[in-house]
C-alpha positions as CSV (number, residue, x, y, z in Angstrom):
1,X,-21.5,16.4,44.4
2,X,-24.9,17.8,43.5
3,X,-27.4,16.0,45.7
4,X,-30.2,13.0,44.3
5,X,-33.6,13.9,43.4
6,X,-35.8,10.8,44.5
7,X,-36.9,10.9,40.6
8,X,-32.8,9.8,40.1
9,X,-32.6,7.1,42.8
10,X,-31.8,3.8,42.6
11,X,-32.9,4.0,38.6
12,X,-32.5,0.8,37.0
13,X,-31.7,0.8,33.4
14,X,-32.8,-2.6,32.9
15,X,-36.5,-1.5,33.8
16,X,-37.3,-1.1,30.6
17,X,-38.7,1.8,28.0
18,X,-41.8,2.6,30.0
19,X,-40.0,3.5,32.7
20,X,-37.8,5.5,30.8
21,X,-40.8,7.7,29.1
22,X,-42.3,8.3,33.0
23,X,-38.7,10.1,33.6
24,X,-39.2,11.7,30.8
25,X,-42.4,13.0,30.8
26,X,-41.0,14.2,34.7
27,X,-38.4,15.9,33.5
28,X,-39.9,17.7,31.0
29,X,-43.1,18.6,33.5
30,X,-40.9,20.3,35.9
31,X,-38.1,21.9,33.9
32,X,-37.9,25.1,34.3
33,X,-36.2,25.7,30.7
34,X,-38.4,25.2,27.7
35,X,-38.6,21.8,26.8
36,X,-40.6,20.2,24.1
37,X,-40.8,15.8,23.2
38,X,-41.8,16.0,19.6
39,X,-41.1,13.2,16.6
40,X,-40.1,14.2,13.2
41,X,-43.3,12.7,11.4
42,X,-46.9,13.7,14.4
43,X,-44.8,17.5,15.4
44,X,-44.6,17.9,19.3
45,X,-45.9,15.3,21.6
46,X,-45.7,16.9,25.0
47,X,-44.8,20.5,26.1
48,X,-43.7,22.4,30.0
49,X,-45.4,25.4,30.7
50,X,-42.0,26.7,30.2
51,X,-42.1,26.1,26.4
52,X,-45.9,28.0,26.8
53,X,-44.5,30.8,28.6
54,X,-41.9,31.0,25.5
55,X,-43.8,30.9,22.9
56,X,-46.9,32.5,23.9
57,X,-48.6,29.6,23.0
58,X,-51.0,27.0,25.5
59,X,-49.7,23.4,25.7
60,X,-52.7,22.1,23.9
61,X,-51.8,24.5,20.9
62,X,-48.4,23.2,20.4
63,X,-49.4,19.6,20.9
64,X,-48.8,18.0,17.1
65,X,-47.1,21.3,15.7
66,X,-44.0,20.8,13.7
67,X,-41.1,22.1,16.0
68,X,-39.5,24.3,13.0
69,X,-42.9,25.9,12.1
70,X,-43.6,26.5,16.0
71,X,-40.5,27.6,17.3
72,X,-38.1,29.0,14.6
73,X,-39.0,32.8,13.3
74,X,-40.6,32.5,9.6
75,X,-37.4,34.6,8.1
76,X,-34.6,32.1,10.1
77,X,-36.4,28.9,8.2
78,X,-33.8,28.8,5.6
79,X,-30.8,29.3,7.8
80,X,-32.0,26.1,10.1
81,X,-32.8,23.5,7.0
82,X,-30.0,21.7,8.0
83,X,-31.2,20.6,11.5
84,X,-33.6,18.2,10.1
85,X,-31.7,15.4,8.1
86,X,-29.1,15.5,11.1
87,X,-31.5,15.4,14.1
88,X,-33.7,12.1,11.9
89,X,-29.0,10.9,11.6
90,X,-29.0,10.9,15.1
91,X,-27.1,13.6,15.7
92,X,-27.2,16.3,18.5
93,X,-27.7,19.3,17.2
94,X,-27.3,22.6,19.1
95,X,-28.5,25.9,17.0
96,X,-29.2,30.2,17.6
97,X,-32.1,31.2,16.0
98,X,-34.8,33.4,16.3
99,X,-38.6,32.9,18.0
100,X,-41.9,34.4,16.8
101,X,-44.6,34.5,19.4
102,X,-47.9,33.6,19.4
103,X,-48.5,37.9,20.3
104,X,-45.9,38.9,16.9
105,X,-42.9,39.1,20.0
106,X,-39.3,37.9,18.8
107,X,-37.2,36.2,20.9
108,X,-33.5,35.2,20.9
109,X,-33.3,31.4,21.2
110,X,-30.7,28.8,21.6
111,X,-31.6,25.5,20.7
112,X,-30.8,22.1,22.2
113,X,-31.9,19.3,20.2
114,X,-31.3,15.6,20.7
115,X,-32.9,12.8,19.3
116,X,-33.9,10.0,21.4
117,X,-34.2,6.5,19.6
118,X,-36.8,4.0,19.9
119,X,-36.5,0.6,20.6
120,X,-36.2,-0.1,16.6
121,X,-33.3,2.6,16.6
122,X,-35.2,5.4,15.1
C-alpha cells in the first residue's frame, strides 16, 4: 500500500471547495508531469514548471493561453477538434498529439484531460 503524503491525510470532503482548490494548486505545484488548470472560456489558469520545461514556455506566458493553441502543434488542430465539446460534456478525454515549442521543437504528447466541475456543475 503506497504510503500517505501529509497533503492526503485525514482529508475531509466535507471541507468544502476551497479546500479542494489548495490540493489542487499542490498537486499541480509539485507534479513532476506537465500539468496545466485552465477553463474553457479565460485559457490556462495555473501551470508546474513541468508544463514550462515542456513547452519552452515561462509560467507567466502560458497563464490565460487557450490549451489547444498552446499545447497542440498548429498542423494536429484539426485532428483534436473533437476534444472541446466533450471536455465542456464532462467527459474525460485522453488524446496523442503533437507539441510545438516555444524554440520551433516538436514533441510527442499524450494528453490527459479531465474536467473538473464547479459548484454550479460546470
Amino acid at each position: 500500500m503506497p504510503r500517505l503524503t501529509p497533503m492526503m491525510r485525514n482529508r475531509d470532503p466535507r471541507s468544502g471547495p476551497e479546500f479542494v482548490a489548495a490540493d489542487l494548486e499542490e498537486i499541480i505545484d509539485h507534479s513532476p508531469v506537465a500539468m496545466c488548470l485552465a477553463t474553457t472560456e479565460d485559457g490556462v489558469l495555473r501551470a508546474n514548471h513541468a508544463a514550462e520545461e515542456l513547452t519552452g514556455r515561462t509560467i507567466e506566458n502560458l497563464l490565460g493561453k487557450r490549451l489547444i493553441h498552446t499545447f497542440v502543434h498548429p498542423e494536429d488542430l484539426a485532428a483534436v477538434s473533437w476534444v472541446g465539446p466533450q471536455v465542456r460534456a464532462g467527459e474525460h478525454i485522453e488524446a496523442r498529439h503533437r507539441l510545438l515549442t516555444a524554440s520551433g521543437a516538436v514533441r510527442h504528447v499524450r494528453a490527459s484531460i479531465t474536467p473538473i466541475l464547479d459548484g454550479a456543475g460546470e
